[in-house]
C-alpha positions in Angstrom: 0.0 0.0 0.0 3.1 2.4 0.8 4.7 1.6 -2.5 1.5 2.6 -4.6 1.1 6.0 -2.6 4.9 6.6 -3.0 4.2 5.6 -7.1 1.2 8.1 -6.6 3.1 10.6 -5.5 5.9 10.5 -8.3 3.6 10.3 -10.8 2.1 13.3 -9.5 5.0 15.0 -9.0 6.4 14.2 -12.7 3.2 15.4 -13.9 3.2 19.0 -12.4 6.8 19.2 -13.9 5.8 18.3 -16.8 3.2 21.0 -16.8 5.8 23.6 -15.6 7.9 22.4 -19.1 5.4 23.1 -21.5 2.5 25.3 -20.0 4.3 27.1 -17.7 2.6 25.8 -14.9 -1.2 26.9 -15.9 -2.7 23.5 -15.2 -1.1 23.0 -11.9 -1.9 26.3 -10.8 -5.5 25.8 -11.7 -5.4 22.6 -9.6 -4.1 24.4 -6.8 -5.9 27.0 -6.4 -8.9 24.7 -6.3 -7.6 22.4 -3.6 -7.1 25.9 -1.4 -10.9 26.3 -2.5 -11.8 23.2 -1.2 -9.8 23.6 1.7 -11.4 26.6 2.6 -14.8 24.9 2.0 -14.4 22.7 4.9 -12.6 25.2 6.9 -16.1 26.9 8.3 
């Protein structure tokens, strides 16, 4: 279970560079900004 988080994780991580390569980051930044969103959500 470890390994496929960890695998998770990489995967993740390789995709948000790979979006910081070719669209300067846009898509991540989206994503980000709506995990704060949903963050704040549940913050009430």
């Amino acid at each position: 279970m470890l390994k496929g988080f960890v695998l998770a994780g990489l995967v993740l991580l390789g995709a948000a560079q790979l979006d910081q390569y070719l669209t300067r980051g846009r898509y991540t930044d989206g994503a980000l900004a709506m995990l704060r969103q949903i963050r704040h959500s549940f913050r009430v």
